[in-house]
C-alpha positions in Angstrom: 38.7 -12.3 -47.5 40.3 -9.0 -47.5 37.1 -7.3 -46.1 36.8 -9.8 -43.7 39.9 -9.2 -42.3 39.2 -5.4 -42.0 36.1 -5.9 -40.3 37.2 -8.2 -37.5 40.4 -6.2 -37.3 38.1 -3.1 -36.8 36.0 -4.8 -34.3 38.9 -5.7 -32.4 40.2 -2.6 -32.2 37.2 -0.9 -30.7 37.0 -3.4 -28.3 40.7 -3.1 -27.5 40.8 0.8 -27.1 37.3 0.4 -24.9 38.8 -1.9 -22.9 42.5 0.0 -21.9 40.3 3.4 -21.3 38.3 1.3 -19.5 41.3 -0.6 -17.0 42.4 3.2 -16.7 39.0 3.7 -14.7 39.9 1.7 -12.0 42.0 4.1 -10.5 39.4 6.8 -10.4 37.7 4.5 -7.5 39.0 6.1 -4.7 37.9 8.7 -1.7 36.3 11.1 -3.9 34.2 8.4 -5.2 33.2 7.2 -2.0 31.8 10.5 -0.7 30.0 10.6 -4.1 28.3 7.7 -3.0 27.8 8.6 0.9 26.3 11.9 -0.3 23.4 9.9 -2.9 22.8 7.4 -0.2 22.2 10.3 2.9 20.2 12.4 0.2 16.2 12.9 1.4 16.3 14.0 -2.6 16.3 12.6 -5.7 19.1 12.6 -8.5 18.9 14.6 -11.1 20.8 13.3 -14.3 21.5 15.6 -17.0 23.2 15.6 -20.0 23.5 16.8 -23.9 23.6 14.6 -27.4 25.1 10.9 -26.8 25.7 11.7 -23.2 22.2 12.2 -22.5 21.4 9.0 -24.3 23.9 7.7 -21.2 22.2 9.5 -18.9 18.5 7.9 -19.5 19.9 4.5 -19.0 21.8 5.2 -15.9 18.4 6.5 -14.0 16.9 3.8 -15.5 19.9 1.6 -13.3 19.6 3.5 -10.1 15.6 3.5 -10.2 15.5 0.1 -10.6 18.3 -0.5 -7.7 16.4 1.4 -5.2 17.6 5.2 -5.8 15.0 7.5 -6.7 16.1 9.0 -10.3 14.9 11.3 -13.2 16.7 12.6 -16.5 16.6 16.8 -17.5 18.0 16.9 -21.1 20.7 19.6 -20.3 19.1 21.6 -23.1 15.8 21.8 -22.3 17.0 22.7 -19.0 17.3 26.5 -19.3 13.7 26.2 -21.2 11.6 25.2 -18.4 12.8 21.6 -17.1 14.9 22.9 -14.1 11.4 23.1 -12.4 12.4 19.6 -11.8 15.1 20.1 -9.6 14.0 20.3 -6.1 15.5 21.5 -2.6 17.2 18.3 -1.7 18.1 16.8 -5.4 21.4 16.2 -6.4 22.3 16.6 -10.1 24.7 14.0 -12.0 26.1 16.2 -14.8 27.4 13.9 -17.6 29.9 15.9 -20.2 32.8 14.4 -22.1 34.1 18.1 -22.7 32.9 19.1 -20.1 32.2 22.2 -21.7 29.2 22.2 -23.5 27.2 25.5 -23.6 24.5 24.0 -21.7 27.0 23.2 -19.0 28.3 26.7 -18.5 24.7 28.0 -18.6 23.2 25.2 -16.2 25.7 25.1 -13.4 25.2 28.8 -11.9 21.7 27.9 -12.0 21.8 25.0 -10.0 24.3 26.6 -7.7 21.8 29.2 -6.9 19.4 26.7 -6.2 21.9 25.5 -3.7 21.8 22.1 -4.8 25.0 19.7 -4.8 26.8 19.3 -8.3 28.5 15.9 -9.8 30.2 16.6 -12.5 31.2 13.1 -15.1 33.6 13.8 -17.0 36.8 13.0 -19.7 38.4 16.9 -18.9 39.5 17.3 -15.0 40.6 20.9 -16.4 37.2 21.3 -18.0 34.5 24.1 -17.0 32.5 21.5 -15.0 35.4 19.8 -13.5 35.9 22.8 -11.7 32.4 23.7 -10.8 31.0 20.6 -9.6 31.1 20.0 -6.2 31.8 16.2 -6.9 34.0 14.8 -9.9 34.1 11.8 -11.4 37.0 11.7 -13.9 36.7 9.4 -16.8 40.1 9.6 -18.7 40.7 8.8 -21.8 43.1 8.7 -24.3 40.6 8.6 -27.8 37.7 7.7 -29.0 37.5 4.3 -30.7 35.8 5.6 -33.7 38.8 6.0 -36.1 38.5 9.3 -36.9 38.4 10.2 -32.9 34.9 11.7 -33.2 32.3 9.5 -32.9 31.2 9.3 -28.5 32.3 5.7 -28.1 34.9 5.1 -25.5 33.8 8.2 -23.8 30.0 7.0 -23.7 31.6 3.5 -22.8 33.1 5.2 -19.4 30.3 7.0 -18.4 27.7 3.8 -18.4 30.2 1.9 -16.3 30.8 4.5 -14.6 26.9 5.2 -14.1 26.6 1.3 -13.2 30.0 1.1 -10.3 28.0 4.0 -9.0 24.3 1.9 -8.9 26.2 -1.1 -7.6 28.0 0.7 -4.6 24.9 2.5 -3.9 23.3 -1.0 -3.9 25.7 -2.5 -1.3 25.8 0.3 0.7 22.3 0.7 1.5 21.2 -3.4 1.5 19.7 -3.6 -1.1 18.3 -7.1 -1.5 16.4 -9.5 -3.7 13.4 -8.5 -2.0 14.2 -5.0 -2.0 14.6 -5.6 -5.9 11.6 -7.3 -6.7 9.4 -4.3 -5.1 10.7 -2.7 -8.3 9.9 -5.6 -11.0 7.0 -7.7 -9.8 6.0 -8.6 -13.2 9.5 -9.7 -13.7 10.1 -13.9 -12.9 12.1 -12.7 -9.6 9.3 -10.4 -8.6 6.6 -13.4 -8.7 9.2 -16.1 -7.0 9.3 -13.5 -3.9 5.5 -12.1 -4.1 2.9 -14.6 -6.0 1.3 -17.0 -3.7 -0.6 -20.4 -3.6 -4.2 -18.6 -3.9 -3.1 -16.6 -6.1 -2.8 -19.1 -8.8 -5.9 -21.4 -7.8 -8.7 -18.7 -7.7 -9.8 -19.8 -11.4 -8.4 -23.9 -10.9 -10.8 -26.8 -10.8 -11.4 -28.5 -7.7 -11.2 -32.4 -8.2 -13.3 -34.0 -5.4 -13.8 -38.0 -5.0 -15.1 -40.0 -2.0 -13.3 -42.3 -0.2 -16.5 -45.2 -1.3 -16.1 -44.1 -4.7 -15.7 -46.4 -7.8 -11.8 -46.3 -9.5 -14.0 -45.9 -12.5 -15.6 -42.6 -11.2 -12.4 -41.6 -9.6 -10.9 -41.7 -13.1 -13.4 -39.5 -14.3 -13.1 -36.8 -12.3 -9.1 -36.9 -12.7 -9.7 -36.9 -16.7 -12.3 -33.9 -16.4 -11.2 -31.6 -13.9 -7.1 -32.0 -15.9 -4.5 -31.8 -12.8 -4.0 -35.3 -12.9 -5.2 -35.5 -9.7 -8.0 -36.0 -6.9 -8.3 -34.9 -3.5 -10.2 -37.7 -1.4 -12.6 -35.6 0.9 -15.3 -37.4 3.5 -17.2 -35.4 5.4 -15.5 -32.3 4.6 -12.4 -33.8 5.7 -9.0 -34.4 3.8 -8.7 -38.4 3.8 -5.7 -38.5 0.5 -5.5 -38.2 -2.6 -5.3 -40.5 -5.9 -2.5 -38.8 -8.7 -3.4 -40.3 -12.5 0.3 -41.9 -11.2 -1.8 -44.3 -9.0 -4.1 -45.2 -12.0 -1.3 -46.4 -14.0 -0.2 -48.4 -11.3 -3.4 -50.2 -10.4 -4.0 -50.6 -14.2 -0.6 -52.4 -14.7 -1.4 -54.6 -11.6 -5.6 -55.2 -12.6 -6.9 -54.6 -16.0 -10.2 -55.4 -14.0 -11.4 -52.1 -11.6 -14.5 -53.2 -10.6 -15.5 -53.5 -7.2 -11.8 -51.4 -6.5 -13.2 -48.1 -4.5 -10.7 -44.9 -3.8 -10.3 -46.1 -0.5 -8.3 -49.0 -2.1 -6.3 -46.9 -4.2 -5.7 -43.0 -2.3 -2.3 -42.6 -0.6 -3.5 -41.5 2.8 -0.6 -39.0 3.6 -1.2 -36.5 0.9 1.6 -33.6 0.6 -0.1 -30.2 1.1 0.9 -26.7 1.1 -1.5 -23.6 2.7 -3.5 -20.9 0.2 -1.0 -18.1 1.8 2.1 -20.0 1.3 4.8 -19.1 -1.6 4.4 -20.2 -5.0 7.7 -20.7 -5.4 7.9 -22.7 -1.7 5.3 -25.1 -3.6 7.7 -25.5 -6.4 10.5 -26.1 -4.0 8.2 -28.8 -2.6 7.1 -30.3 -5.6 11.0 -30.5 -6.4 11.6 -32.3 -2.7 9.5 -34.8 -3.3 9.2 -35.8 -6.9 5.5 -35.2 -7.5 3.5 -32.4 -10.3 0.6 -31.4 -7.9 0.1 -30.2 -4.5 -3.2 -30.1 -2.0 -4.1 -27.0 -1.2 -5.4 -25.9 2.6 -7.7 -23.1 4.1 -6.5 -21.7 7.6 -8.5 -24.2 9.3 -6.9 -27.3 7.4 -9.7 -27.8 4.6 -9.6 -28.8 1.1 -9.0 -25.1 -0.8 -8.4 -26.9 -4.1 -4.6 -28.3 -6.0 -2.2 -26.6 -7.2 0.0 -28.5 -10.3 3.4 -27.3 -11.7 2.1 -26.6 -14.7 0.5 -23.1 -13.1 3.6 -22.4 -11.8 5.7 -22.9 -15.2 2.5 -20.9 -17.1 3.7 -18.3 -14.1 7.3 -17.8 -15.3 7.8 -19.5 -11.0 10.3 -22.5 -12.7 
């Protein structure tokens, strides 16, 4: 019991300590911030983000953020920097500097550098006194009082800081520029968003059977072809032309009314309004139709109104669409 209670008790106070540094960042949100933002969103560069031991860590995670919010990004590990990497930095980058000292020996050998190169400088940082606090042309200050590691060593609150820091600068860059759902689903189309805004009807029907029955055709031969092509369905077609459709729904019906199907011809059976969506339409604007009116399968159309083949909500939940 006794370890227990240390344990949650050291839990606690991480998350306490993280979340009081964390309160205190609010107030670092102001004008300086803003042009922080204003000068990423006007850049015809990238942004650089560089940092050393658990702040670089930080730093791959952030450019990982922006890049996927719409703002081109690339980590340079601070020390590999000065052996090589600063060919990365080019004439209209900006470079995010994360520090918690702010100053590292990579800092004070980087900055003059990058100065020369004349590009702009934001320093993150826990020391507005530090070397980079008073280099950069930009500061973000991230106070804090200690490190929740007990010993005040371990990066941890300071780490904490600059992530959410990292993300408040994502987000505002986000809303700034307009960034939409669309906008974000350029940047993940295999992700489930991505294929709500992007896949499309014919995309998912190119490999699909195509259930075709005629009007004059026998229940029992309709049944067949419903039970071998598998989308419990059947488009009724005469003469190249879409006349309804019979779901396995309508077999079940005429089976609890007749055990006897002889004689009974699609015609009989087809509901003659059939819901259809076209090849170029939205997969997820069939799902939302499926949804509207209750059913699993959709007709599919050609530009000129013909039978392209049925689409079922199972290919849209094998799609991630639902």
């Amino acid at each position: 019991m006794e370890n227990k209670n240390k344990i949650i008790e050291s839990a606690v106070r991480t998350i306490d300590i993280e979340t009081k540094a964390l309160s205190g960042l609010r107030s670092q949100i102001d004008d300086n911030f803003v042009a922080v933002v204003e000068l990423i969103a006007r850049s015809n560069g990238r942004l650089i983000i560089t940092g050393i031991g658990k702040s670089a860590n930080i730093a791959t995670k952030i450019v990982a953020t922006f890049n996927s919010t719409g703002t081109p990004a690339i980590f340079m590990h601070a020390s590999d920097a000065v052996h090589g990497d600063l060919g990365i930095i080019q004439k209209d980058d900006i470079v995010l500097m994360l520090s918690k000292s702010g100053n590292t020996p990579e800092i004070k050998v980087l900055i003059p550098l990058i100065k020369n190169f004349g590009n702009k400088i934001i320093g993150l940082t826990a020391n507005n006194t530090s070397y980079l606090a008073k280099n950069a042309d930009f500061l973000l200050y991230t106070p804090m009082e200690k490190e929740a590691c007990p010993n005040n060593l371990a990066p941890t609150t300071s780490t904490t800081l600059q992530l959410v820091m990292g993300d408040a600068l994502a987000v505002a860059l986000l809303d700034y520029k307009g960034f939409n759902d669309r906008d974000f689903a350029k940047y993940h189309p295999g992700g489930s968003l991505g294929k709500r805004l992007y896949l499309r009807v014919k995309d998912l029907i190119v490999n699909s059977e195509k259930p075709v029955s005629n009007p004059h055709d026998l229940m029992k031969d309709v049944i067949l072809e419903i039970t071998a092509k598998r989308l419990g369905a059947t488009a009724i077609i005469e003469n190249d032309e879409l006349k309804g459709i019979i779901t396995d729904g309508d077999v079940r019906r005429l089976l609890q009314q007749t055990g006897d199907v002889a004689g009974i011809t699609a015609r009989d059976v087809m509901s003659d309004k059939p819901k259809t969506i076209s090849l170029g339409a939205l997969a997820v604007d069939a799902l939302h139709k499926m949804q509207q009116h209750n059913i699993s399968q959709l007709i599919v159309t050609d530009e000129n109104g013909g039978y392209a083949g049925m689409i079922h909500l199972h290919d849209l939940l094998k799609e991630g669409i639902i």
